[in-house]
Structure formats: structure tokens, C-alpha cells
C-alpha positions in Angstrom: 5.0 -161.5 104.0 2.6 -159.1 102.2 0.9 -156.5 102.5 -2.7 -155.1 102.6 -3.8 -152.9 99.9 -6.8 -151.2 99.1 -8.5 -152.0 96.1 -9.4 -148.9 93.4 -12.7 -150.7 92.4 -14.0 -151.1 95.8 -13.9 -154.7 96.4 -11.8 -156.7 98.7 -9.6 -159.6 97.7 -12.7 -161.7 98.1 -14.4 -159.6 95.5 -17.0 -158.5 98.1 -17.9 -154.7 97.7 -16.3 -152.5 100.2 -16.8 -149.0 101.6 -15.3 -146.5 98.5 -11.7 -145.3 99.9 -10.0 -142.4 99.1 -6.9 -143.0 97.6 -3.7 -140.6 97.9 -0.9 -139.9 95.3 2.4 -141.0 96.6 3.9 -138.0 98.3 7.3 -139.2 96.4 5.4 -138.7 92.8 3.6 -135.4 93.7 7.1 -133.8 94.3 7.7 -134.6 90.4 4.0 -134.2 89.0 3.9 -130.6 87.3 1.3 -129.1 85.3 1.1 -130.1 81.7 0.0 -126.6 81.0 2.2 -123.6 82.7 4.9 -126.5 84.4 4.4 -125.0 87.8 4.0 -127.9 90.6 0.6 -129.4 91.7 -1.0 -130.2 94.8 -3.5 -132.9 95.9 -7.5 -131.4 96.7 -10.6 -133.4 96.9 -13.1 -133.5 94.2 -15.2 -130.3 93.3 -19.0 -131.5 93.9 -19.6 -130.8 90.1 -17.1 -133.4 89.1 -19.3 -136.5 89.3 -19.0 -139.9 90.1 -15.4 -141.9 89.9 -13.6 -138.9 90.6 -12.1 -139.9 93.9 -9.6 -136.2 93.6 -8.2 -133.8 92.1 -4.3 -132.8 91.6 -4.7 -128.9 91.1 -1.7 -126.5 89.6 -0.7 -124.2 92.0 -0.1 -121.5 89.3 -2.2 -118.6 90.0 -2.3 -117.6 86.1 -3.3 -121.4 85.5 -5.1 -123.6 88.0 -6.1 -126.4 85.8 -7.7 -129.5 88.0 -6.5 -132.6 87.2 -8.8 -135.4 88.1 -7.4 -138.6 89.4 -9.7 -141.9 88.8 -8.8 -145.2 90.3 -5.5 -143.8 92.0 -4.1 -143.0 88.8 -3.7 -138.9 87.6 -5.4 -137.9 84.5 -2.6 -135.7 83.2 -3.9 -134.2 80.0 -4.7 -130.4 79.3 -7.9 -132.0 77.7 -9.4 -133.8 80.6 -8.6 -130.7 83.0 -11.2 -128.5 84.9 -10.8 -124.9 84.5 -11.4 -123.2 87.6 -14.1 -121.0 88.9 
């Protein structure tokens, strides 16, 4: 039959309002996600405090010359140079 997914906006199928969840990328689609920047590969870290609201995490490059932080909203990677957070 199907199957249960979580919703990105935070309601159940009902449309009641539901605990916020933390979605994950696919394991499958971080082995392909690069940087848009320096092309080195990225991996998944939680949101920086500073990010704000709707920013459930971040994919980060793993270039130590680069380190942009990608923020993923909703589930789905924000993968533009623009929308990146330069590191600390």
C-alpha cells in the first residue's frame, strides 16, 4: 500500500499542525551534490543558530579553502553561490 511521509510544512495529512521534523537529504543525492563554488563534495550539518527560522539544515562544502553553507528549506537544497553562508 503506501507509505507514511512527513510533511515539510508541518501538518499532517489531516492538515493539523504537527511537531516541526527534521528532514534529511537522501544519502543517494548527497553522494552527487557538490559545491557550486570550488566542486569539492558536501556534507549535511544542522542549522547555525544565526540562520533563522525555516532553515531546518545546512549542506556545507567540505573544502577547507571554501566552506560555503548551503541552507536546505522544506527538504529541498538551496544550491546557489548567492544564498550561501560564508563561514566564521
Amino acid at each position: 500500500m503506501g507509505r507514511l511521509v512527513a510533511l515539510p510544512s508541518g501538518r499532517e495529512g489531516n492538515g493539523e499542525p504537527t511537531e516541526p521534523t527534521r528532514m534529511s537529504i537522501d544519502p543517494s543525492l548527497l553522494e552527487i551534490f557538490a559545491c557550486p563554488q570550488c566542486h569539492a563534495p558536501l556534507r549535511q550539518a544542522e542549522p547555525a543558530a544565526e540562520a533563522g527560522a525555516g532553515v531546518e539544515a545546512e549542506l556545507v562544502c567540505t573544502a577547507d579553502s571554501c566552506g560555503l553553507a548551503y541552507p536546505v528549506r522544506d527538504g529541498i537544497p538551496a544550491l546557489l553561490v548567492d544564498e550561501a553562508r560564508r563561514p566564521a
